[in-house]
OpenMM code with the backbone's topology and positions (N, CA, C; nanometers):
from openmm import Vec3, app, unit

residues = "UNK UNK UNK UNK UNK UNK UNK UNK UNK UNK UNK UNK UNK UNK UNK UNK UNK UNK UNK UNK UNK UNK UNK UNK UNK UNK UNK UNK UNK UNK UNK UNK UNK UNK UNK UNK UNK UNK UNK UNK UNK UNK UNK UNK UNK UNK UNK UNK UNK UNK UNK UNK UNK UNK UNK UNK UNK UNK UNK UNK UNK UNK UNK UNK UNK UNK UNK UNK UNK UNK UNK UNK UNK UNK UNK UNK UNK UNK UNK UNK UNK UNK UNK UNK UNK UNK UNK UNK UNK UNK UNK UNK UNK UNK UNK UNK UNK UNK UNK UNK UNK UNK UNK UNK UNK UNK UNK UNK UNK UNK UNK UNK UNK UNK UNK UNK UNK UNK UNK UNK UNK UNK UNK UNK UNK UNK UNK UNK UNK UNK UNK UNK UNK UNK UNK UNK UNK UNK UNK UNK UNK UNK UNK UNK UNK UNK UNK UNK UNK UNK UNK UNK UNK UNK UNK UNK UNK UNK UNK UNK UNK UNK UNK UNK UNK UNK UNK UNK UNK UNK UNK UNK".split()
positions = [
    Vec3(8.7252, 11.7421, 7.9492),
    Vec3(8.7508, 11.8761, 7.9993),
    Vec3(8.8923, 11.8870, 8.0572),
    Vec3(8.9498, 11.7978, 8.1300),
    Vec3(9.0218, 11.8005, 8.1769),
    Vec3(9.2045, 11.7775, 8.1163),
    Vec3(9.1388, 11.7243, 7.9739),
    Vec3(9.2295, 11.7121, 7.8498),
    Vec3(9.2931, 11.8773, 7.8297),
    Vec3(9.1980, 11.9347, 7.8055),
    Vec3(9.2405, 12.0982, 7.7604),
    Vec3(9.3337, 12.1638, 7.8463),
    Vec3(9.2723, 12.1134, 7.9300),
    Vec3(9.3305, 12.2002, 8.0838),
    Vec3(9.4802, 12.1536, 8.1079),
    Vec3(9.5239, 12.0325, 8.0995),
    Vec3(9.6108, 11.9591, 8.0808),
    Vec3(9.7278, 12.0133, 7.9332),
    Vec3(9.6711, 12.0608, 7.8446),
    Vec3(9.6789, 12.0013, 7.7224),
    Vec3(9.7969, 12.2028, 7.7579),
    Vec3(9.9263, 12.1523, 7.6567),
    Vec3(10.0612, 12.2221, 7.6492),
    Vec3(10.0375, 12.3054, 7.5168),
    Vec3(10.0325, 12.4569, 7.5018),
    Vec3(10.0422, 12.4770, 7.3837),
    Vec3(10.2040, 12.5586, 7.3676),
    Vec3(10.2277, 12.4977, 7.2502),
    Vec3(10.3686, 12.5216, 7.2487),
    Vec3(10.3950, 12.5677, 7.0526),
    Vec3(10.5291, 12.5914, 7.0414),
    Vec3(10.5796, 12.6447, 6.8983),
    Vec3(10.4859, 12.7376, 6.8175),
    Vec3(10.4218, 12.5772, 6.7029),
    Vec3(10.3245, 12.6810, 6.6223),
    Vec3(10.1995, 12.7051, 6.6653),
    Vec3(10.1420, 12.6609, 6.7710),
    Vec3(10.0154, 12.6514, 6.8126),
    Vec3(9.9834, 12.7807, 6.8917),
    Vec3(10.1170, 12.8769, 6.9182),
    Vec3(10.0618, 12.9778, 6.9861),
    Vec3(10.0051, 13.0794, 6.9323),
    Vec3(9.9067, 13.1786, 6.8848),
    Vec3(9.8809, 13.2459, 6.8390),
    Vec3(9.8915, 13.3899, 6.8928),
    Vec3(9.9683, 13.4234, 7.0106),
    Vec3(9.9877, 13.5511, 7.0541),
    Vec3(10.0981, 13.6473, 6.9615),
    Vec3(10.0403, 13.7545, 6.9264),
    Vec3(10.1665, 13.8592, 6.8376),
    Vec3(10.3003, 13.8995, 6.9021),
    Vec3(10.2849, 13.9519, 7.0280),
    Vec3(10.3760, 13.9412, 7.1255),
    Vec3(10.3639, 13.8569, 7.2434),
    Vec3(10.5201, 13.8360, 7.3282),
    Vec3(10.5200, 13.7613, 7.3880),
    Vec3(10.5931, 13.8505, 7.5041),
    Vec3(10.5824, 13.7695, 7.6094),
    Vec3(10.7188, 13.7787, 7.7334),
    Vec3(10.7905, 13.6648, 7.7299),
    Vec3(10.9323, 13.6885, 7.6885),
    Vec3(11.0000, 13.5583, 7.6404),
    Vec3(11.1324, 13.5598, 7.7490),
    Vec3(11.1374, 13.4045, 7.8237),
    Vec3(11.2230, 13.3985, 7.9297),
    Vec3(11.3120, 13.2697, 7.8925),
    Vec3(11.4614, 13.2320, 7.8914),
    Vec3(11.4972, 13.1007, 7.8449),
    Vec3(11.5379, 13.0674, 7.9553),
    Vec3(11.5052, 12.9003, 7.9235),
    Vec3(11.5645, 12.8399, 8.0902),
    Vec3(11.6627, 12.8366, 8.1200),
    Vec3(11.6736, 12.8572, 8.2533),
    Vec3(11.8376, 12.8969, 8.3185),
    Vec3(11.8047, 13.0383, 8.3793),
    Vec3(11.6976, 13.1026, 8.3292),
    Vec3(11.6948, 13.2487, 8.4054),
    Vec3(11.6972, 13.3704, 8.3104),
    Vec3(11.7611, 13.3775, 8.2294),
    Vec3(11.7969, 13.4859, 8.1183),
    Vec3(11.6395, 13.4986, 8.0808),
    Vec3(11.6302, 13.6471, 8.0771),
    Vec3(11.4801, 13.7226, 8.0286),
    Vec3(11.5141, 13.7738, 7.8958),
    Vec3(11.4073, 13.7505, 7.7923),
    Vec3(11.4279, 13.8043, 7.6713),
    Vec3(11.3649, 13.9520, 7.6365),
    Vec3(11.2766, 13.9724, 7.7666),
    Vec3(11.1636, 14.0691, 7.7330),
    Vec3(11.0470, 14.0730, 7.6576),
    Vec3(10.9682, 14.1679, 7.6289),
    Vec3(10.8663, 14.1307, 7.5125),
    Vec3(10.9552, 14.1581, 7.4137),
    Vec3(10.8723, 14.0246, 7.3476),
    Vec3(10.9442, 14.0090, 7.1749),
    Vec3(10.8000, 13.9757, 7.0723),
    Vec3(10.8754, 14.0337, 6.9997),
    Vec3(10.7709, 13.9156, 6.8673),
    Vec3(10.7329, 13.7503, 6.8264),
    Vec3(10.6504, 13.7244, 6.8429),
    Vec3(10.6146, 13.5451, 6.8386),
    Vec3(10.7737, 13.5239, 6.7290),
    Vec3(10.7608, 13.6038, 6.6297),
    Vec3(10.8409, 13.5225, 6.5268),
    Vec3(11.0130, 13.5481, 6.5744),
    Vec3(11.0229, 13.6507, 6.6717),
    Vec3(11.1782, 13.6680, 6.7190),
    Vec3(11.2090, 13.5405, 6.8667),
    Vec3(11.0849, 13.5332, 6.9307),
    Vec3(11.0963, 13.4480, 7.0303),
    Vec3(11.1134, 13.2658, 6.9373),
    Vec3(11.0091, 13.2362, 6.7897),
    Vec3(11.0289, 13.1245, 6.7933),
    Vec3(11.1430, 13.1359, 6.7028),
    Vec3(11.2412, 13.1747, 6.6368),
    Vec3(11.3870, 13.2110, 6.5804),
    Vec3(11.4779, 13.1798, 6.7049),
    Vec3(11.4483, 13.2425, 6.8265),
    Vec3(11.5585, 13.2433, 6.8918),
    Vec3(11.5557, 13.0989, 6.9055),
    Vec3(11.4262, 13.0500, 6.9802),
    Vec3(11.3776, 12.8979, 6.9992),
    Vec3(11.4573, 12.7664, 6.9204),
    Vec3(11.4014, 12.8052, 6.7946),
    Vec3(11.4911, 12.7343, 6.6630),
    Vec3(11.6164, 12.7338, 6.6590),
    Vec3(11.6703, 12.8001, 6.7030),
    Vec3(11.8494, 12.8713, 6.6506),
    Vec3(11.9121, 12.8183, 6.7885),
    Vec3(11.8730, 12.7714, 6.9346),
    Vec3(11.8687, 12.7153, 7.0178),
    Vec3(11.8398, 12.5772, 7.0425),
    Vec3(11.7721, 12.5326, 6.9013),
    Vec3(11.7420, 12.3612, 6.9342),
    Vec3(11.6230, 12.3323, 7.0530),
    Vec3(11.5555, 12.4077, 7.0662),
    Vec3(11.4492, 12.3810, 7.2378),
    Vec3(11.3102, 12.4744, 7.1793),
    Vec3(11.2105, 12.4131, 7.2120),
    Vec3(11.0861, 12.4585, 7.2106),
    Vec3(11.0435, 12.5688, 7.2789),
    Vec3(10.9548, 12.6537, 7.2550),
    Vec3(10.8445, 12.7995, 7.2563),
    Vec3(10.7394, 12.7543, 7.3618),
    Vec3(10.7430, 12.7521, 7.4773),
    Vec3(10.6186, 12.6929, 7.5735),
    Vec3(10.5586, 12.8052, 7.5709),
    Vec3(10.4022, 12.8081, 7.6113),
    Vec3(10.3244, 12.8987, 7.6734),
    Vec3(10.3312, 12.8187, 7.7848),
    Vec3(10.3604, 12.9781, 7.9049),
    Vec3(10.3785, 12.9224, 8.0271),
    Vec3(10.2348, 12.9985, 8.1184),
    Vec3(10.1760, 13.1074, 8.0397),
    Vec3(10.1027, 13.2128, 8.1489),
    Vec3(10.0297, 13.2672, 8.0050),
    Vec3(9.9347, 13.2077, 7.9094),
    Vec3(9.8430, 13.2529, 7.8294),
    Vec3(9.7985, 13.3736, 7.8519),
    Vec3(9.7039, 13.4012, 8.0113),
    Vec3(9.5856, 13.4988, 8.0450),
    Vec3(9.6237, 13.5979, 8.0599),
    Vec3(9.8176, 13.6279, 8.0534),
    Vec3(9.8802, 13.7312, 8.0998),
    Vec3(9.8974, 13.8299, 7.9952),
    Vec3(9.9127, 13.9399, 8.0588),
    Vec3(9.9122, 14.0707, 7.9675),
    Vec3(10.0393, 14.1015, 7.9356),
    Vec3(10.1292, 14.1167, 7.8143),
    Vec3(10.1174, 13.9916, 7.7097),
    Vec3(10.1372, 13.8505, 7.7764),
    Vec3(10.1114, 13.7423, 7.6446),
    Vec3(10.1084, 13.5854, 7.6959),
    Vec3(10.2578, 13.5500, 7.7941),
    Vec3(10.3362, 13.4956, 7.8596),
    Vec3(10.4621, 13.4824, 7.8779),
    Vec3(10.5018, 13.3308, 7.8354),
    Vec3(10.5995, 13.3307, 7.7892),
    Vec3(10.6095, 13.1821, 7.7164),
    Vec3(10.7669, 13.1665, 7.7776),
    Vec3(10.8211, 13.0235, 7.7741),
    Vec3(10.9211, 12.9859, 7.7781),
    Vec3(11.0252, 12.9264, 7.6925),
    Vec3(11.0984, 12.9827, 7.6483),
    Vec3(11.2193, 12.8659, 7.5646),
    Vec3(11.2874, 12.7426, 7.6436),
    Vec3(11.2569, 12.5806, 7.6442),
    Vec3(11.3172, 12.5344, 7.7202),
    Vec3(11.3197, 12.3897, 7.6133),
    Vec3(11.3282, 12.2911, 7.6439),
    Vec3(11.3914, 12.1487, 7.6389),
    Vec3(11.1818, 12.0428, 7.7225),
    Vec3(11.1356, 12.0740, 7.6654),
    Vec3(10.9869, 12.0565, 7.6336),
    Vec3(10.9947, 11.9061, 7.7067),
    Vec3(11.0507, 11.7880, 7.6497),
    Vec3(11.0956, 11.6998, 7.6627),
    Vec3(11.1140, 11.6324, 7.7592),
    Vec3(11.2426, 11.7039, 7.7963),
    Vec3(11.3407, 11.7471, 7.9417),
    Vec3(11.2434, 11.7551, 8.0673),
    Vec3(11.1902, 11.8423, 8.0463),
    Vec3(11.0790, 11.8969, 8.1169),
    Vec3(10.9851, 11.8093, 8.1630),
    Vec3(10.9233, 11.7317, 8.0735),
    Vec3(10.7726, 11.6684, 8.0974),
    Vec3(10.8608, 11.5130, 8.1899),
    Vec3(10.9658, 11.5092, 8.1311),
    Vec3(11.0652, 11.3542, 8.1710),
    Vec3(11.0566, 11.4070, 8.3350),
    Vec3(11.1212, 11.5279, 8.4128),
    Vec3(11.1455, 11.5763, 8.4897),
    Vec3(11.0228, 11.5414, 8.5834),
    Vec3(10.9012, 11.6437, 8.5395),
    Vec3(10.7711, 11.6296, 8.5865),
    Vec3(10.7222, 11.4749, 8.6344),
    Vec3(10.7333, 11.3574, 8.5373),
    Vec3(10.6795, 11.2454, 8.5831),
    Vec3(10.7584, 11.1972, 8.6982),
    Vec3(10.8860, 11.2196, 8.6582),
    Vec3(11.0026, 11.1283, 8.7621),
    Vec3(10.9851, 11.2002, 8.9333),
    Vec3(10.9332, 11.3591, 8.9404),
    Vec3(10.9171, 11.4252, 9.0432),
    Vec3(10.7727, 11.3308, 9.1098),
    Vec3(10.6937, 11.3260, 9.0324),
    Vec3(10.5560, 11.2432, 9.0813),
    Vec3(10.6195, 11.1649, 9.1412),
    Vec3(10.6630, 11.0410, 9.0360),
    Vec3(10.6959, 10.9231, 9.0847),
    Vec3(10.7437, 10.9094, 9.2387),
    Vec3(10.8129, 10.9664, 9.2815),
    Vec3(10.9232, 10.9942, 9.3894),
    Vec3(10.8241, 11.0441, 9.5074),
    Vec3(10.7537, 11.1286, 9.4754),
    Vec3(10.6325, 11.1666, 9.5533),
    Vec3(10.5208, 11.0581, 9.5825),
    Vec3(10.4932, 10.9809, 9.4995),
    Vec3(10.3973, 10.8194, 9.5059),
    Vec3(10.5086, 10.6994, 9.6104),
    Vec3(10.5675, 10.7068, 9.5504),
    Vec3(10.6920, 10.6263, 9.6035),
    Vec3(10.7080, 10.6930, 9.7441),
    Vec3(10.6978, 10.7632, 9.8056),
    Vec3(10.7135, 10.8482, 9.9209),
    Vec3(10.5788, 10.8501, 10.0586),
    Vec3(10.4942, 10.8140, 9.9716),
    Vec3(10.3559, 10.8388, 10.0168),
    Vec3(10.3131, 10.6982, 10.1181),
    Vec3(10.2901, 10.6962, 10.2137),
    Vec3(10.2564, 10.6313, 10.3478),
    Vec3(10.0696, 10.5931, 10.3356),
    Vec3(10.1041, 10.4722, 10.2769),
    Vec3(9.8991, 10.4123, 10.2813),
    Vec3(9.8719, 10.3833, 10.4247),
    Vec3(9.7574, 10.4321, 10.4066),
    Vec3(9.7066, 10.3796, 10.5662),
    Vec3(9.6200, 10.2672, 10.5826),
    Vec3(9.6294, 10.1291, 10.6074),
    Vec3(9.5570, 10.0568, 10.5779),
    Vec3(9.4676, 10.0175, 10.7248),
    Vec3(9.3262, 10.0575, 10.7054),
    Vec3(9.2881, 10.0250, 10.8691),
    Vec3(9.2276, 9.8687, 10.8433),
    Vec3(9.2253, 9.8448, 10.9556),
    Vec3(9.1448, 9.7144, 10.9753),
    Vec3(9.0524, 9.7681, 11.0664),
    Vec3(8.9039, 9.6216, 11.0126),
    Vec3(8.7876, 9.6097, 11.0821),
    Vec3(8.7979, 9.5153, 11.2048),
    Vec3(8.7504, 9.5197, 11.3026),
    Vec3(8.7434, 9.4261, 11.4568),
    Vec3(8.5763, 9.4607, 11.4593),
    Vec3(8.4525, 9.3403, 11.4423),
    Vec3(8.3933, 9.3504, 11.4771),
    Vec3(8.3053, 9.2477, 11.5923),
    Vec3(8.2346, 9.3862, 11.6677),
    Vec3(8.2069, 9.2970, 11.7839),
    Vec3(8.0402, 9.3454, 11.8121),
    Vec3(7.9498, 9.2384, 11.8884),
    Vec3(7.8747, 9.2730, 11.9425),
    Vec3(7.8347, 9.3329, 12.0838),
    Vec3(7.6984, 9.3528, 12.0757),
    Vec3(7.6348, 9.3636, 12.2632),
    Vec3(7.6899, 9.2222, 12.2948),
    Vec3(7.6623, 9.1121, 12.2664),
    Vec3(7.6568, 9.0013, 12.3529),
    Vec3(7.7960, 8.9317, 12.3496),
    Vec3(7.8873, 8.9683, 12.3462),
    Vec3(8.0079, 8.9036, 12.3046),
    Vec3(8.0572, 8.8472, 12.4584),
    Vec3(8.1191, 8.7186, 12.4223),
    Vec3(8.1334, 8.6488, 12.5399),
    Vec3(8.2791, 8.7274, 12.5437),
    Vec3(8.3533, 8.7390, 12.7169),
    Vec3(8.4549, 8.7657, 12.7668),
    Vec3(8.5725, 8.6960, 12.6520),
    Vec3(8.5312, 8.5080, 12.6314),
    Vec3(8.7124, 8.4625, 12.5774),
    Vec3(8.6551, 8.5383, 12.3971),
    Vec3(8.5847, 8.5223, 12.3367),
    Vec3(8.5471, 8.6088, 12.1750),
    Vec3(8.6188, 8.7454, 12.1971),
    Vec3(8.6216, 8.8532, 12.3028),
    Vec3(8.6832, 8.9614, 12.2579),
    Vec3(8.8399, 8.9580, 12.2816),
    Vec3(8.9226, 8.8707, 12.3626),
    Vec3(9.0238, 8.8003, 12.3786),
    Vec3(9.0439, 8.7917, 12.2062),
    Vec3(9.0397, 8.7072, 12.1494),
    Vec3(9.0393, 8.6118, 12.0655),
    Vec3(9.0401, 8.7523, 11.9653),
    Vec3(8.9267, 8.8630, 11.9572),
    Vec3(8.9302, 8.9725, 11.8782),
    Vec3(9.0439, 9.0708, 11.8865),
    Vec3(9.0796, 9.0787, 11.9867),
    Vec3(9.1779, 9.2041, 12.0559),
    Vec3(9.3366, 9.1217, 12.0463),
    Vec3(9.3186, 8.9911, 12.0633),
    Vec3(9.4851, 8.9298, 11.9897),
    Vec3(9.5130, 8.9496, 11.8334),
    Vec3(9.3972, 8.9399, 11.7735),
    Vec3(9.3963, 9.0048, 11.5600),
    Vec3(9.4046, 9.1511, 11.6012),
    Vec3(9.3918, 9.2019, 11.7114),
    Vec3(9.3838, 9.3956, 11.6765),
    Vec3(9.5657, 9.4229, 11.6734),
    Vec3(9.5904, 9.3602, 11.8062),
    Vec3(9.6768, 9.3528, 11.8845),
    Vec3(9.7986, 9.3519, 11.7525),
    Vec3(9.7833, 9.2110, 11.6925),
    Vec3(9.8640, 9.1837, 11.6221),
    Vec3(9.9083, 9.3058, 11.4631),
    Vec3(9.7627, 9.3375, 11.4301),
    Vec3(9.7165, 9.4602, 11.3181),
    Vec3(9.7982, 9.5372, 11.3675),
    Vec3(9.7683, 9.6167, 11.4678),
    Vec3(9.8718, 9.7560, 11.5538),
    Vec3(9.9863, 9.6897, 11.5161),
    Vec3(10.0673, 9.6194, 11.5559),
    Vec3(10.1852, 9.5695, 11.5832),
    Vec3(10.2464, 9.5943, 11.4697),
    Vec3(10.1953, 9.5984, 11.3571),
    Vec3(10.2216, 9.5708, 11.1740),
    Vec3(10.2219, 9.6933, 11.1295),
    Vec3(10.2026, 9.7728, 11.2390),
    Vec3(10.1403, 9.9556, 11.1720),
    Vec3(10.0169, 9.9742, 11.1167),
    Vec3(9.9015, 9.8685, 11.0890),
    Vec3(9.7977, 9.9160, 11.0592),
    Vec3(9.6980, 9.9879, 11.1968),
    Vec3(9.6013, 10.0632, 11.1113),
    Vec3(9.4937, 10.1420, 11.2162),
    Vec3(9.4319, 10.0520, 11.2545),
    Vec3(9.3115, 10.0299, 11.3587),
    Vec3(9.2402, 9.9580, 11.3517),
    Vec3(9.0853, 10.0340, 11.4101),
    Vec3(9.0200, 9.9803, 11.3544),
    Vec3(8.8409, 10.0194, 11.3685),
    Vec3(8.7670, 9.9322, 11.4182),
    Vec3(8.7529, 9.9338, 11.5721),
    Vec3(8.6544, 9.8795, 11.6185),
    Vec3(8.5228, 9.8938, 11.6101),
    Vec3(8.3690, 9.8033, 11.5843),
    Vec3(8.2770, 9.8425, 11.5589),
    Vec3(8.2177, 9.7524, 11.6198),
    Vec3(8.0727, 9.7749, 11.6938),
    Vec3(7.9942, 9.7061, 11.7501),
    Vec3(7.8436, 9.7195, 11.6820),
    Vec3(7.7952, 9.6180, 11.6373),
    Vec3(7.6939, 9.6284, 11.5584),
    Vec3(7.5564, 9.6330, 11.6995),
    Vec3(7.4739, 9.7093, 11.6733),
    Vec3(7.3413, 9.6924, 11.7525),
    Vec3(7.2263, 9.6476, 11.6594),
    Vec3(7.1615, 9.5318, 11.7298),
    Vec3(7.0658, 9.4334, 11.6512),
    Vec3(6.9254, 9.5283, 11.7396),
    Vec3(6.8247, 9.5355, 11.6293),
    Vec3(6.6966, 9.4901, 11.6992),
    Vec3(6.6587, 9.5975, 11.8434),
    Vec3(6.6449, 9.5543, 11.8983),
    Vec3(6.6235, 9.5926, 12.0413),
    Vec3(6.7509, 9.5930, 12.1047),
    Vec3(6.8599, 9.5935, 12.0539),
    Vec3(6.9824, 9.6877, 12.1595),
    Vec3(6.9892, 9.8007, 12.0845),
    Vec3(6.9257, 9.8653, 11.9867),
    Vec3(6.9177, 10.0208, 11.9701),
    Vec3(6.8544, 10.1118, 12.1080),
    Vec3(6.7550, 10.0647, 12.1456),
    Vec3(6.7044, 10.1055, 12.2364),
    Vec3(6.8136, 10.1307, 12.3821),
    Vec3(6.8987, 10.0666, 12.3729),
    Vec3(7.0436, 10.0937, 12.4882),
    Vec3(7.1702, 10.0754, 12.3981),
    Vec3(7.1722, 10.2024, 12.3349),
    Vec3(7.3107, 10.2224, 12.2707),
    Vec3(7.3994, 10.1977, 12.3742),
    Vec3(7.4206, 10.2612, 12.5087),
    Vec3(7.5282, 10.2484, 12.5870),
    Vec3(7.6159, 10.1377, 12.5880),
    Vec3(7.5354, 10.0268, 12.5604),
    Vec3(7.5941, 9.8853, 12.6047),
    Vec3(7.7146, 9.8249, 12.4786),
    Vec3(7.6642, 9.9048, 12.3767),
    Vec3(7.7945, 9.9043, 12.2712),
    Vec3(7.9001, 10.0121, 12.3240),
    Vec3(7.8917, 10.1129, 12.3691),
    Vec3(7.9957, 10.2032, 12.3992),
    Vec3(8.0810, 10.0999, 12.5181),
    Vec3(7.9801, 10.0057, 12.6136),
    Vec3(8.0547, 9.9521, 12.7285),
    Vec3(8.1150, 9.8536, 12.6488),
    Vec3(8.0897, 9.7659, 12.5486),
    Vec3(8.1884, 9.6647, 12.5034),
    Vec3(8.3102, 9.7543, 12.4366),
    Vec3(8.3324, 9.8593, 12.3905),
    Vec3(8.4359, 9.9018, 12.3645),
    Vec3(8.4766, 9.9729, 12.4629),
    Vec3(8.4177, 10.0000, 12.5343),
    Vec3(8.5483, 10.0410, 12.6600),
    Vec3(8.5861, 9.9067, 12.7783),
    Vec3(8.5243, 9.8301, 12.7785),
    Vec3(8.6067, 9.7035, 12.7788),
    Vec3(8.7267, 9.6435, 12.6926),
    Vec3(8.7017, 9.6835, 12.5445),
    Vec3(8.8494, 9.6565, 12.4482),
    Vec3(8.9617, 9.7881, 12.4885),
    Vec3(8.9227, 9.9072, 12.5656),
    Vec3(9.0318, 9.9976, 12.5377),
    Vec3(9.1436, 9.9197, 12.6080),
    Vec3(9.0961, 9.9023, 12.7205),
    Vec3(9.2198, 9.9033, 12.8194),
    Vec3(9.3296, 9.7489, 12.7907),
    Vec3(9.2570, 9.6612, 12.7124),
    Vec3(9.3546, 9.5485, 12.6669),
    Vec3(9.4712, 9.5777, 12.5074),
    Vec3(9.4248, 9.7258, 12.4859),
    Vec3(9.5600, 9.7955, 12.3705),
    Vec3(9.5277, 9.8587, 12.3799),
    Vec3(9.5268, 9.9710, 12.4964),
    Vec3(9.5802, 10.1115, 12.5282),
    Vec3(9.7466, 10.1415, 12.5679),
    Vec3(9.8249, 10.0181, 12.5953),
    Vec3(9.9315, 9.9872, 12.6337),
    Vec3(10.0306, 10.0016, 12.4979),
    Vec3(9.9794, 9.9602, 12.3862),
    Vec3(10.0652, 9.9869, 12.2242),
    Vec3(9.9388, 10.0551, 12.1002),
    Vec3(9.8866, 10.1042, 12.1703),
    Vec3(9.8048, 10.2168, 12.0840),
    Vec3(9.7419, 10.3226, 12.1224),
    Vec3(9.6955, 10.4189, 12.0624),
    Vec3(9.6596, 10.5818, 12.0869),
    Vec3(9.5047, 10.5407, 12.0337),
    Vec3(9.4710, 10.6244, 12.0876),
    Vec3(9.3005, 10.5992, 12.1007),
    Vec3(9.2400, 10.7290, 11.9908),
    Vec3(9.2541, 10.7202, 11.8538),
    Vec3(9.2138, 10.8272, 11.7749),
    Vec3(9.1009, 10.8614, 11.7866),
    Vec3(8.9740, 10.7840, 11.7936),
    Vec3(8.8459, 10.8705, 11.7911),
    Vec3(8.8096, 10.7845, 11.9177),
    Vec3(8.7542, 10.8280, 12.0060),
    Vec3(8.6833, 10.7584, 12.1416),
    Vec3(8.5499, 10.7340, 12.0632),
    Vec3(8.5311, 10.6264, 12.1317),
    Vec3(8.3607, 10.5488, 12.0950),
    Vec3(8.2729, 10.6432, 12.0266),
    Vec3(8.2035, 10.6498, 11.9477),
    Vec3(8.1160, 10.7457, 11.8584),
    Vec3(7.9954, 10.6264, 11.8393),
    Vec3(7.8588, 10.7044, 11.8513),
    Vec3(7.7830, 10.6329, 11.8054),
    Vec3(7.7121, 10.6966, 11.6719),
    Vec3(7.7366, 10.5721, 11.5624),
    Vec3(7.7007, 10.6265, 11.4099),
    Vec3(7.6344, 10.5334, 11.3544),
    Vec3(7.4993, 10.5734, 11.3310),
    Vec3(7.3868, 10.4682, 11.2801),
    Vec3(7.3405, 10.3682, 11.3682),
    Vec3(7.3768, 10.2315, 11.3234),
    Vec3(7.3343, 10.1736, 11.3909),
    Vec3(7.4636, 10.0983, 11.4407),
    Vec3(7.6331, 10.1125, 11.4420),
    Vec3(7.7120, 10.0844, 11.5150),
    Vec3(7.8006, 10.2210, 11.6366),
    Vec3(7.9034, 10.1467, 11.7223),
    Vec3(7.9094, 10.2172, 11.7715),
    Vec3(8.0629, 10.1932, 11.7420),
    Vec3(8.1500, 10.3417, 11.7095),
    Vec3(8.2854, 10.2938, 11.6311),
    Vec3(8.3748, 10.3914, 11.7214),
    Vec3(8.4902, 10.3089, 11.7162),
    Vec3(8.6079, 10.3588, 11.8022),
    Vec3(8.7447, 10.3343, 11.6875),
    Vec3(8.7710, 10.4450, 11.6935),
    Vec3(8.9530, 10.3922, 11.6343),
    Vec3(9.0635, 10.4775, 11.6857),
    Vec3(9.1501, 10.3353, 11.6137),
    Vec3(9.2837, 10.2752, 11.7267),
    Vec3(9.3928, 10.3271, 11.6524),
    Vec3(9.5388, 10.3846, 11.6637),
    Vec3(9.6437, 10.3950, 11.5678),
    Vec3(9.7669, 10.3450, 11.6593),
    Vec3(9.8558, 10.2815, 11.6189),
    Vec3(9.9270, 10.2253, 11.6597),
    Vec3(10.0983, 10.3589, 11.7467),
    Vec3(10.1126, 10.3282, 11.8297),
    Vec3(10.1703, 10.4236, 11.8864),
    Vec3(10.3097, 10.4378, 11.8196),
    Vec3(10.3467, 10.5794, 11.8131),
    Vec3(10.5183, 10.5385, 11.7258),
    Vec3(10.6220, 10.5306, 11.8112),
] * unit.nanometer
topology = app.Topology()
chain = topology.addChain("A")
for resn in residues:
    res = topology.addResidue(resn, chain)
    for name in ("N", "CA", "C"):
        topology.addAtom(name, app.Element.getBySymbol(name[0]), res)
């Protein structure tokens, strides 16, 4: 489906009798006849685009087809090439986590921030610590305050399912 939609009809493939014919650079040809618009086209060296099919008449373009599509990829490219990934990291921790374990967790966060990645703290609840969600919200507010000093606190503690998740973005 998405072929069609995609898909350029150009020269002989257009079947409209008249056209609205514009050449690139700006110059308007007006409505013309398919066969005066693809003459001019020809006699110019550059291809007959349909630019606006559904329009009353079709409007097509005389341009450098080619030119064009070369233009289009290299504009992407530059735009991909431009584009900022966000890579988060996982920190996971429990209810029972001893004092030196979240040390030991929060020096890998510590270090993640430092690198520009996000980071996602998560505290898993086993069993019978569903029954006191709180106590996961308290192990992460025990991690805020050891990188609240080089990070912004994007979502405060949330409890979702059966963890309880906090995330971190590194401050600019």
């Amino acid at each position: 489906m998405s072929q069609k939609k995609n898909r350029v009809i150009m020269n002989d493939e257009i079947r409209a009798t008249e056209l609205r014919c514009n050449v690139d650079g700006g110059e308007s040809l007006g409505i013309v006849s398919f066969d005066e618009a693809m003459e001019k086209a020809n006699e110019m060296g550059l291809d007959l685009v349909l630019i606006a099919p559904d329009a009353k008449p079709p409007v097509a373009k005389i341009m450098d087809y080619g030119k064009f599509k070369y233009q289009e990829e290299k504009k992407l490219k530059e735009q991909r090439k431009n584009q900022v990934k966000i890579v988060v990291k996982e920190i996971k921790l429990s209810v029972k986590i001893a004092e030196n374990d979240i040390h030991y967790k929060v020096k890998h966060a510590r270090e993640f921030l430092e690198k520009g990645y996000h980071v996602k703290f998560r505290v898993f609840l086993r069993g019978r610590e569903m029954a006191h969600p709180e106590a996961g919200e308290e192990v992460l507010l025990r991690v805020w305050p050891m990188v609240e000093d080089i990070a912004i606190m994007e979502k405060p503690p949330k409890f979702e399912g059966r963890y309880f998740n906090m995330y971190v973005i590194p401050q600019k």
